[in-house]
C-alpha positions in Angstrom: 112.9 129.0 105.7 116.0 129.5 108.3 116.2 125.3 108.2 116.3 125.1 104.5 119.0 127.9 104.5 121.2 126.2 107.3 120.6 122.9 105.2 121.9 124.2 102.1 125.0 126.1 103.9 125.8 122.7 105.1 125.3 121.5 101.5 128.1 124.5 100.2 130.7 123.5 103.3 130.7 120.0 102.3 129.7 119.4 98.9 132.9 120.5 97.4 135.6 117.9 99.4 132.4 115.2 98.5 132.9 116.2 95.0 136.8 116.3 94.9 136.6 112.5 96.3 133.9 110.9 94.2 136.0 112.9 91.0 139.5 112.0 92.6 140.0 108.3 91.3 139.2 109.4 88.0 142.2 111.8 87.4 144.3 109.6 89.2 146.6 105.9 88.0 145.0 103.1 88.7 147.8 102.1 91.3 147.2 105.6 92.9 143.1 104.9 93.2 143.8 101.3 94.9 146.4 102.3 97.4 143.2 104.7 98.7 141.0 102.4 99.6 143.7 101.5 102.8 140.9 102.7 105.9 144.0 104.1 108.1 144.4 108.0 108.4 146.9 109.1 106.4 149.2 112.1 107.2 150.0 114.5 104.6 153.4 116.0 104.5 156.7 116.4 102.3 160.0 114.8 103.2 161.7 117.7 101.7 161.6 121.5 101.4 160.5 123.1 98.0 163.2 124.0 96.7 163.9 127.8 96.2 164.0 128.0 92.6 160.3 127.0 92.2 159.4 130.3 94.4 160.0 133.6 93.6 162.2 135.1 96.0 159.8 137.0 98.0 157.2 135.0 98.7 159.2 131.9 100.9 156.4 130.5 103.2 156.7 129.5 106.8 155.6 125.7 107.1 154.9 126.1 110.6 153.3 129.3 109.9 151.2 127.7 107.2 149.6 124.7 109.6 148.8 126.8 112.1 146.5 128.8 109.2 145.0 125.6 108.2 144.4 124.3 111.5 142.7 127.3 112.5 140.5 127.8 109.1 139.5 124.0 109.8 139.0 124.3 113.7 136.5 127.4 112.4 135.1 124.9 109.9 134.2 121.8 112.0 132.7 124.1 114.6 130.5 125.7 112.0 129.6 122.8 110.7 128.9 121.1 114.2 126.5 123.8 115.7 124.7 122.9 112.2 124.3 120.1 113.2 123.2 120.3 116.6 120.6 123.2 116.0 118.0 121.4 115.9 118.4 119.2 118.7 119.1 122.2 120.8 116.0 124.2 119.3 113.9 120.9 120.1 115.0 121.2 123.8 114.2 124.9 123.8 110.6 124.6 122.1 109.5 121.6 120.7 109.3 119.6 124.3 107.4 121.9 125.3 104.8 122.0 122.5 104.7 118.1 122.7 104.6 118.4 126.3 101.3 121.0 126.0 100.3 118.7 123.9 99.6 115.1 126.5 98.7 117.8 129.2 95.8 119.2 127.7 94.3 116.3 126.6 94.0 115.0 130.4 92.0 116.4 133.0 92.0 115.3 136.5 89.8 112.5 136.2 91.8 111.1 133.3 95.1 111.7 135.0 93.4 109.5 138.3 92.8 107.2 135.8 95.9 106.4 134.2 97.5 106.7 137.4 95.1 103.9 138.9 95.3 101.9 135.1 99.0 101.6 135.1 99.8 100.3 138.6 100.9 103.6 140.6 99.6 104.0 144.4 98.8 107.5 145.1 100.2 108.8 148.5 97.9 110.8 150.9 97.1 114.2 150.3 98.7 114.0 147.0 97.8 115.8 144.2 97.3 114.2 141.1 98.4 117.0 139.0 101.9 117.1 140.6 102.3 113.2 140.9 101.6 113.2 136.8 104.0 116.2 135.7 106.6 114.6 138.4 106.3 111.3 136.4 106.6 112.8 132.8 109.5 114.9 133.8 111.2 111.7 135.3 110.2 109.9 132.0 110.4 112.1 129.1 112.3 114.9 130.5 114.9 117.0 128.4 117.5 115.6 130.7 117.1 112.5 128.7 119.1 114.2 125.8 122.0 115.6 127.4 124.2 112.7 126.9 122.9 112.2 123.6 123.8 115.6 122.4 127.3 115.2 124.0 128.2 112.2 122.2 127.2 113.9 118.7 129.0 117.1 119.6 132.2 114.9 120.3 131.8 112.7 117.0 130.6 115.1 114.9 133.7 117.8 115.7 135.7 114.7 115.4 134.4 114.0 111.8 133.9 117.6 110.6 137.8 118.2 111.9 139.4 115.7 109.9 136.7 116.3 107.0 138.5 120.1 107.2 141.7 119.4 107.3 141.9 117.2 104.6 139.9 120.0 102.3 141.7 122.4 103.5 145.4 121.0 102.6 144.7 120.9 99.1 143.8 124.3 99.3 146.0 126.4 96.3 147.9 129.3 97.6 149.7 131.9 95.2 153.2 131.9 95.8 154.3 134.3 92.3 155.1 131.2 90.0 152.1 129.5 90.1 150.2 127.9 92.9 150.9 125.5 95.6 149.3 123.2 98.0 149.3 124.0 101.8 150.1 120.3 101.8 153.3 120.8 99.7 154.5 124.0 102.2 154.3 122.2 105.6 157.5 120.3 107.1 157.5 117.1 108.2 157.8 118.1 111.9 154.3 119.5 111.4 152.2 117.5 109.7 148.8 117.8 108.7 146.2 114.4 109.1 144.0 113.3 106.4 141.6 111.0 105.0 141.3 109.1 102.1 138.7 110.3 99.6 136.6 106.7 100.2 136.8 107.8 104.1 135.7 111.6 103.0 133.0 110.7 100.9 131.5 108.6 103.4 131.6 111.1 106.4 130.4 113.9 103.9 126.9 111.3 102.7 126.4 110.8 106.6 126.6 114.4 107.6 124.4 115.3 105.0 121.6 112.7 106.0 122.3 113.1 109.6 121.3 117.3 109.4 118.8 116.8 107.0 117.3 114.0 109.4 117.5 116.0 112.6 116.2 119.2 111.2 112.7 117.2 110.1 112.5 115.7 113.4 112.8 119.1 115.0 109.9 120.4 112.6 108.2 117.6 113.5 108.4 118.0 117.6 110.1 115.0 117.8 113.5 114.6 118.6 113.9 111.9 121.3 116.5 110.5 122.7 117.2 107.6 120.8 117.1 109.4 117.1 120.0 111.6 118.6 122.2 108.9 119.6 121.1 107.1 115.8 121.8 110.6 114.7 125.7 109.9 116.1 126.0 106.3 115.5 125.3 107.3 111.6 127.9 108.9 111.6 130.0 106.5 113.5 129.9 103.6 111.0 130.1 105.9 108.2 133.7 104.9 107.4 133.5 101.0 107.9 130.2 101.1 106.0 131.4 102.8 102.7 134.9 101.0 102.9 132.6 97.2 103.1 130.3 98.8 99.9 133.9 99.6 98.1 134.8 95.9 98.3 131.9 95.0 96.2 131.9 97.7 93.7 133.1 98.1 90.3 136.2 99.9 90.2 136.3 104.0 90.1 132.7 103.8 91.4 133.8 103.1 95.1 133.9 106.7 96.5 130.8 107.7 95.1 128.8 104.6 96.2 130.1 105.5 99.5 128.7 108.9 99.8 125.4 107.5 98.6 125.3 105.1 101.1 126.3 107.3 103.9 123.3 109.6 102.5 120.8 106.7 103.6 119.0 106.1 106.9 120.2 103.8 108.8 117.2 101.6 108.6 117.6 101.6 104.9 121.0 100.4 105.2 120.6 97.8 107.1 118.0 96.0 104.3 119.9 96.9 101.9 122.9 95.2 103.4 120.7 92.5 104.4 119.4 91.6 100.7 123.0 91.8 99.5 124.2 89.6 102.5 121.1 87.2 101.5 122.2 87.4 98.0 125.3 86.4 98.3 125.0 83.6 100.8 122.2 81.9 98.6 119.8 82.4 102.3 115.8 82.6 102.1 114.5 85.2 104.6 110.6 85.3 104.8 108.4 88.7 105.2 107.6 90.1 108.1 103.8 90.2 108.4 103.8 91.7 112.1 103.5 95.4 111.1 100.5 94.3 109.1 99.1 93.2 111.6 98.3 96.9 112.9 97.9 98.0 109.5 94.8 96.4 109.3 93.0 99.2 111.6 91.8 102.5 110.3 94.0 105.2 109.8 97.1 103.1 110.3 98.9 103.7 107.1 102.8 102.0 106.2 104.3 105.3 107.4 102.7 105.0 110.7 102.5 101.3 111.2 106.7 101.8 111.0 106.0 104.4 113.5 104.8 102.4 115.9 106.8 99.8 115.3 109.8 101.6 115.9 107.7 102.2 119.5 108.2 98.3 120.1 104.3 98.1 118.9 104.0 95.0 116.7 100.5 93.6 117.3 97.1 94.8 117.8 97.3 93.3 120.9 100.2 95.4 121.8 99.0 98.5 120.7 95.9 97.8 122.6 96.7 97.8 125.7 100.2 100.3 125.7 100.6 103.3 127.5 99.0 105.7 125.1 101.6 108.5 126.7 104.6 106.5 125.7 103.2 105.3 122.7 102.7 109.5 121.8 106.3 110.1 123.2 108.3 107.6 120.9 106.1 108.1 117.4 105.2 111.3 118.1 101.4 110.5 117.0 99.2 112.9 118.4 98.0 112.1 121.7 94.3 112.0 120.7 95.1 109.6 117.4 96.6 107.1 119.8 93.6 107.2 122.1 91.0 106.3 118.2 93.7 103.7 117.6 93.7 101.6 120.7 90.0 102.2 121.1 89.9 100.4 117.2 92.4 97.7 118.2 90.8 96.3 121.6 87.6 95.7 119.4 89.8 93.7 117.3 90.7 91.7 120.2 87.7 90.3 120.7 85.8 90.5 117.6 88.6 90.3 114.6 88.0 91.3 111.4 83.8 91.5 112.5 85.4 94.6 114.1 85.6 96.3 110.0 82.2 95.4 109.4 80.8 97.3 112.4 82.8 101.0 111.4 80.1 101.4 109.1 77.5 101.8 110.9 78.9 103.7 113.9 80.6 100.7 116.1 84.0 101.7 115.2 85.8 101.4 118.7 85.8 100.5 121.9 84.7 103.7 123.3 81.7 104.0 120.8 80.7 100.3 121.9 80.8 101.2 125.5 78.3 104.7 124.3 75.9 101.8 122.7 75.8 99.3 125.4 74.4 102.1 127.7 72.4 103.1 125.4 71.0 99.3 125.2 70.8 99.1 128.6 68.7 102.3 128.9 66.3 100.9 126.1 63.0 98.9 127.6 61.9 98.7 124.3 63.1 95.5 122.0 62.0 97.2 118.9 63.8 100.5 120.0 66.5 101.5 117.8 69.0 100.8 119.8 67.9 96.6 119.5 67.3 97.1 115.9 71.1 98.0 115.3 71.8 95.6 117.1 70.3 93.1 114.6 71.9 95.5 111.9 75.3 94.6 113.4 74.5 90.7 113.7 74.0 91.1 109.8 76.8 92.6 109.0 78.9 90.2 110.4 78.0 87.4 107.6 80.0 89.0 106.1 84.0 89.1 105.7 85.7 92.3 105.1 86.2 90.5 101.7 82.4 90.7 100.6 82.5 86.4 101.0 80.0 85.0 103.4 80.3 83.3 106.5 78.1 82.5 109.7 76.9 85.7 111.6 77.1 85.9 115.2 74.1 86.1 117.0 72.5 89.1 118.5 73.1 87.6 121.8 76.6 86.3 121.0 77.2 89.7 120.1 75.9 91.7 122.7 77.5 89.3 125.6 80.9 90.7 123.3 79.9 94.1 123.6 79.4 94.1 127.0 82.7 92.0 127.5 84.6 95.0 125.6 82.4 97.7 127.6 83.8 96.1 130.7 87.2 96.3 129.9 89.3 97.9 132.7 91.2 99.8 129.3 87.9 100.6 127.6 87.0 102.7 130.8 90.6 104.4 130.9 89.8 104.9 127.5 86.4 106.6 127.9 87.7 108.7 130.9 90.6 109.9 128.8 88.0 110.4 125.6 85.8 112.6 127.9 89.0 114.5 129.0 89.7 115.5 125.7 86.3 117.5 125.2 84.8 115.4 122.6 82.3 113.9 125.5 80.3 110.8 125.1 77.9 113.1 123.0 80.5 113.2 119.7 80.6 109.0 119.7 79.2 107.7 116.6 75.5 108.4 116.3 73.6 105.4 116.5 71.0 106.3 114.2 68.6 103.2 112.9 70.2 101.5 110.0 67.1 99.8 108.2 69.5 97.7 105.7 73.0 95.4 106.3 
C-alpha cells in the first residue's frame, strides 16, 4: 500500500506538466507548434518590463524576487520527486538483499557449499572454512557495493530531469497581481532567466519517469533490484529526449507530444522492437525470429515470462542453462534458488537424451537428479524382473514415441541405461544431487519409481 501511494504522488507531481504538453500544440498556431519541436533548451524570459498600467499599483513584483521563489519551489520539487524515485532502490539495499541473500544461503549446507566450491574451479586454502570462503565470495560478487554507483548516476540524472521538468511547470504558474493573473515567466527580467523545455522534451521525460518508478518499485517487491536494472533505470531516462524527438519526426502532426510520452512510458526492451519493426519497415529489410529462447522453453516450468528471464541472464540454450552457475543464474533472474536447481537438473537430461527426455517426466524420470536416484536403485536390484528393470523397459517404450504422439524407433533398454548412467556420472549431476540433498528434500522426495505396467 505505501508503493502504490508513492506511485500515485508521483502520478499528481507530474501528470499535470504531461498534460499541459500533450494539450499544448492544440491551443497553439501551427507555426507556434513547429518551432517546438527544436530539441535545444529554451530559456524563458521577457525583453521588457510589464508595463505599470497592466498592474495595480500595489502589487509591482520583484523579478529577482520572483526566480528565486520558482527556483526554490522547483529545487523542493525535483528533490521530491527524486527520492521517489530512488526508494526503492534504497529499500532493496536495506532489505531485499538480504532476503535474497537468506535465500541462496539456506538452501546450501556445507557439503553443497564444498561442492560448488570444488565444481566451479576454486582451490580451498588450508584450514579454511568453507562457510567463510562462500559468504566472502557472494559479498565480492553480489554485494550491495555493486549498486552504489548505479544509484549515483540515477540520483544525478534524475535531479537533472526532475529540475528542468519543474522549472518549466513552474514558470507558467499564474500569480494574482489585482488585474488579472500573470505568469512567473512574464515577471522575471532578462538578467534572470528561467530555463525550459519544450513540451515534446517534457512529455518525454514525464512518460520515462513514470515507467522508470513504476519499474523500480516492482523490482523492489520483487527482491530484485540488481545492478544493471538501476543503471537501465537511468539510461531510460537518458534517451528519453532523443527518443520522443526521432518518434515526432514520423508522426502525424499535433500527435507528436503525446506519442512521446507514450513512448517514454515503455520499457526499454519494448522500445527497441518497436523501433526495430519501424526501422525494418521502412528500409524494406527481412529479419528472421529468434528461436533461441525456445529453445529453453521447451523444459517444464519454463514459461515466456521466464524464458526472457533467463535470457536476460545470457542463458540462451539448454545447454547453457545446464551447466551455469545456479547462484548467478538466481542472482540476475531472480528465480528461486531451488527452481534453478529443477531446471538445470531437466535441461542436462535434454543434453543427452532430447526430446526422449519429455517422454520420461511421466513416469518419474523427469531430471537429472531423479535419474541418478534410479540408476542406484538399478544397481542395487539383482533381480531382472524387479521393478526397477521393468521401468526400465517402461521407459524404452516410451521413447517410440515423439512428444508429438508420432512414432519413431525406441532406444534400447541397454542404449538407454548406458545414457542413464552417462547422465548419473555427470560431474554437474553430482553437484546437483549434493545441492538437492542440501535443500532438505533428500534423495527420499525424488520421483517414486513405482512399477508402471503400461507405456
Amino acid at each position: 500500500m505505501k508503493q502504490k501511494m508513492l506511485i500515485f504522488a508521483a502520478f499528481l507531481l507530474i501528470m499535470p506538466g504531461a498534460a499541459y504538453c500533450i494539450d499544448a500544440p492544440a491551443k497553439q498556431p501551427i507555426a507556434a507548434a513547429v518551432a517546438q519541436n527544436s530539441p535545444q533548451v529554451v530559456v524563458v524570459q521577457t525583453p521588457t518590463a510589464v508595463p505599470q498600467s497592466a498592474q495595480a499599483p500595489d502589487l509591482v513584483f520583484d523579478g529577482k524576487k520572483t526566480t528565486r521563489f520558482a527556483y526554490a519551489l522547483a529545487v523542493f520539487a525535483a528533490l521530491v520527486l527524486t527520492y521517489l524515485c530512488c526508494h526503492p532502490v534504497l529499500a532493496f539495499i536495506r532489505r531485499g538483499w538480504g532476503i535474497k541473500k537468506t535465500d541462496i544461503f539456506s538452501s546450501l549446507n556445507r557439503a553443497a557449499k564444498q561442492a560448488y566450491w570444488n565444481n566451479f574451479g576454486f582451490e580451498i586454502p588450508q584450514d579454511a572454512d568453507i562457510d567463510d570462503l562462500f559468504e566472502a565470495m557472494y559479498n565480492h560478487r553480489y554485494g550491495r557495493y555493486r549498486l552504489t554507483v548505479p544509484i549515483i548516476l540515477l540520483v544525478i540524472i534524475t535531479f537533472t530531469l526532475m529540475l528542468l521538468e519543474a522549472l518549466t511547470a513552474v514558470s507558467q504558474l499564474p500569480i494574482e497581481n489585482g488585474t488579472g493573473g500573470q505568469s512567473i515567466a512574464s515577471i522575471v527580467t532578462i538578467t534572470t532567466p528561467i530555463p525550459g523545455l519544450p513540451d515534446p522534451a517534457m512529455a518525454a521525460i514525464a512518460g520515462a519517469y513514470a515507467w522508470v518508478v513504476s519499474s523500480l518499485f516492482d523490482g523492489a517487491t520483487r527482491y530484485n533490484l540488481p545492478p544493471q536494472a538501476v543503471l537501465s533505470a537511468a539510461l531510460r531516462l537518458v534517451v528519453a529526449v532523443p527518443l520522443g524527438y526521432a518518434v515526432m519526426s514520423i508522426a502525424p502532426f499535433g500527435s507528436g507530444p503525446f506519442l512521446a510520452f507514450a513512448f517514454g512510458a515503455f520499457p526499454l526492451a519494448q522500445v527497441q522492437v518497436l523501433l526495430k519493426r519501424i526501422t525494418t519497415n521502412k528500409l524494406g529489410l527481412e529479419t528472421g525470429p529468434d528461436h533461441l529462447k525456445d529453445q529453453v522453453g521447451k523444459l517444464d516450468g519454463i514459461d515466456p515470462p521466464t524464458a526472457d528471464r533467463l535470457a536476460d541472464g545470457d542463458i540462451l540454450t539448454i545447454a547453457q542453462l545446464a551447466y551455469c552457475d545456479p547462484v548467478q543464474i538466481s542472482m540476475r533472474t531472480n528465480l528461486s534458488f531451488n527452481a534453478v536447481i529443477v531446471v538445470q537438473s531437466q535441461a542436462i537430461a535434454w543434453v543427452y537424451l532430447d526430446d526422449n527426455a519429455h517422454q520420461l517426466a511421466g513416469i518419474g524420470l523427469r531430471g537429472a537428479i531423479e535419474i541418478r536416484k534410479f540408476c542406484d536403485d538399478l544397481e542395487a536390484e539383482t533381480d531382472p524382473d524387479g521393478s526397477s528393470h521393468q521401468l526400465l523397459q517402461t521407459a524404452s517404450l516410451r521413447t517410440a514415441t515423439a512428444p508429438d504422439q508420432t512414432a519413431r524407433p525406441a532406444i534400447p533398454p541397454a542404449g538407454l541405461r548406458n545414457a542413464f548412467a552417462v547422465i548419473a556420472q555427470d560431474p554437474f549431476t553430482q553437484f546437483l544431487v549434493e545441492v538437492w540433498n542440501s535443500t532438505g528434500q533428500g534423495p527420499d522426495t525424488a520421483p517414486a519409481l513405482a512399477l508402471v505396467k503400461a507405456a
